[in-house]
C-alpha positions, 0 to 999 in steps of 0.5 A: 880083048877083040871084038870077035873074042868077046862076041864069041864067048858071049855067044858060047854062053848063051848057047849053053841054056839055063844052068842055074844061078848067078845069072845075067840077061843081055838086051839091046834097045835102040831108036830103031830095030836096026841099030843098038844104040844101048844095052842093059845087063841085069845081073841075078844073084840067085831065084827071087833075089832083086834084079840090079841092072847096068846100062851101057850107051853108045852113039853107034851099034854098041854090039859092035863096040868093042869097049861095051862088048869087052865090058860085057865079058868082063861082067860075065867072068867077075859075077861067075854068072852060071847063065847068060840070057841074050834077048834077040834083036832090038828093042825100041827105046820109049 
């Protein structure tokens, strides 16, 4: 899948707000504001459950990967996931 296709569709998703259970987060972290250089997706079985969290890095902008992003949707499709939530921006990594 291209990268636009996959930034569009997660972006459709996250658009469509809360709508209950599985649910994933998106977050980007990076050694700057500027560059995402790692992106962790916590996947939510169902309110209460434990949160399980995948991490993805690149040595470049991962939203701009192409892979990572392809990944993205195809964890999105495989959990049925009702909900995606993106943090906004970049989080420094510690």
């Amino acid at each position: 899948m291209n990268l636009d296709k996959s930034k569009k569709r997660i972006a459709k998703k996250v658009k469509m707000g809360f709508k209950g259970y599985p649910q994933l987060s998106i977050a980007y972290f990076g050694d700057t504001a500027d560059i995402a250089t790692e992106v962790v997706v916590t996947f939510t079985a169902e309110e209460g459950a434990e949160p399980q969290d995948q991490r993805f890095a690149g040595q470049s902008e991962v939203r701009e990967d192409e892979v990572i992003q392809s990944a993205l949707v195809k964890i999105m499709e495989r959990t049925d996931a009702k909900t995606v939530l993106e943090v906004e921006g970049v989080s420094i990594k510690h």
